[in-house]
N, C-alpha and C positions, 0 to 999 in steps of 0.2 A: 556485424554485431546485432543482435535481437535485443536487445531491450536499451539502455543506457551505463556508459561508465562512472562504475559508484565515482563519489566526490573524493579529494586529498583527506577528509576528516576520515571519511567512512574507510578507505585503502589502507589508513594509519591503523584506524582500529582493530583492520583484520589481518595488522602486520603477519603476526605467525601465521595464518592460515595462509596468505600470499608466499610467505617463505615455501612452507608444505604445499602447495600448488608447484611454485619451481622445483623443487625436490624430486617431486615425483616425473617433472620432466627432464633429469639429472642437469638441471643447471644449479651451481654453485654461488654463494655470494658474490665470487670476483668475477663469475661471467655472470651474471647478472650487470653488474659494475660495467662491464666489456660491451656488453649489449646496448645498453643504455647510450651510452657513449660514443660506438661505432654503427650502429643498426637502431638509430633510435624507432625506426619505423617497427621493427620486430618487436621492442619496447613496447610499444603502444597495442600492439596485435594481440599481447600477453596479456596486459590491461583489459583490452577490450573480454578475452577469452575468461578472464579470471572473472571479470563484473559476468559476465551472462550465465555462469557457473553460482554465485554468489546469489543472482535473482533466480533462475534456476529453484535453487533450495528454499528461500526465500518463498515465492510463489506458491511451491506447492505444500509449505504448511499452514499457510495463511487460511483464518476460517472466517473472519470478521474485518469488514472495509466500513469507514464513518467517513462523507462528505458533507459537514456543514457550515452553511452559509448563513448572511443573515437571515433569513427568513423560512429557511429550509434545511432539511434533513434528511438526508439522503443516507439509511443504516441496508447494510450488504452482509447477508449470511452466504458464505461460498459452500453449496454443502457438494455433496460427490456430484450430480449430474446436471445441476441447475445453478443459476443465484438466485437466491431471495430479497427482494427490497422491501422495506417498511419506510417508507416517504412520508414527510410531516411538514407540512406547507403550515405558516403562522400570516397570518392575515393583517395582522395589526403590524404596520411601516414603523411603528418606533421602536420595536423590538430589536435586536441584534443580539440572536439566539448565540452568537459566538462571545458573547460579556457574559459575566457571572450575574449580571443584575436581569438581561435578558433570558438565561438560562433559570434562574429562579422563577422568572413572570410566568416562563413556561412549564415551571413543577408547580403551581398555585392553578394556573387554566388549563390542564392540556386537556380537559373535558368540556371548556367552551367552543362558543361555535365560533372563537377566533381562530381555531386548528381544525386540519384537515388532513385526515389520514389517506394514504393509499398505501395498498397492498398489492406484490406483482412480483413477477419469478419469469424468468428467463433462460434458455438451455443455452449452455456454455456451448461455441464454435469448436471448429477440429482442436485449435490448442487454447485450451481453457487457464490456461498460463496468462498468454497473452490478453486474456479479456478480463482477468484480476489487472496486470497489469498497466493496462489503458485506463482503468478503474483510478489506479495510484496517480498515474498523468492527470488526471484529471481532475486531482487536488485529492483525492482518498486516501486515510490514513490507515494503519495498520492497527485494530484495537481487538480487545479483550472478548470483545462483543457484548457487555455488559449492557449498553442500552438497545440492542438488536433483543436481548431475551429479554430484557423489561417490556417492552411494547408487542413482544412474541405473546407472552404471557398474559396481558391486557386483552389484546384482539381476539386472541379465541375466544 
């Protein structure tokens, strides 16, 4: 397995597409059922095969990663041959840029010299798959990239 098996919620949600995955590997409802049951190992191979198919697709549409902490911001533009980071360090410990009260403090300062920006881009490895994905491990979520162009459009 390359990457991780989605969770019971996420499998649930992509029932029909897991149906159509076994389809096309002419297994039926009741050998499904069969399988489960008597081969639960081959069960589980499926699973694994279906999740890394699922990140897979996943991965490669993905344009924009957000990690943030209390203190920090860590915005990810995936474009074709690099990533781009926009990092935003906040200086002031009482903040908890993850609250709506902390995220305000920082739409009212994010021109004082309690912030600190950097700017930095990195060439993705052989599988550029994999280096979004270690990204998500690593507590990054999958967004719009709404504040990746907001701060895109600031800095220049």
């Amino acid at each position: 397995m390359k990457y991780i098996r989605l969770s019971k919620q996420q499998l649930e949600e992509l029932h029909q597409e897991f149906i159509n995955f076994l389809a096309t590997q002419s297994i039926t409802a009741t050998e499904w059922e069969m399988i489960k049951l008597n081969r639960p190992h081959v069960a589980e191979e499926e699973l694994d095969v279906f999740s890394d198919l699922v990140w897979e697709g996943v991965l490669q549409k993905v344009k924009y990663l957000e990690n943030i902490s209390e203190q920090q911001m860590h915005l990810f533009y995936l474009a074709e041959k690099e990533m781009k980071l926009i990092s935003v360090k906040v200086m002031n410990p009482k903040i908890d840029l993850r609250s709506s009260e902390g995220f305000g403090w920082f739409k009212k300062n994010w021109q004082s010299d309690f912030v600190e920006y950097l700017v930095a881009s990195k060439a993705y490895t052989d599988d550029k798959n994999m280096d979004k994905f270690i990204l998500i491990e690593q507590g990054a979520v999958i967004t719009k990239g709404e504040l990746y162009q907001w701060f895109d459009k600031i800095i220049e």
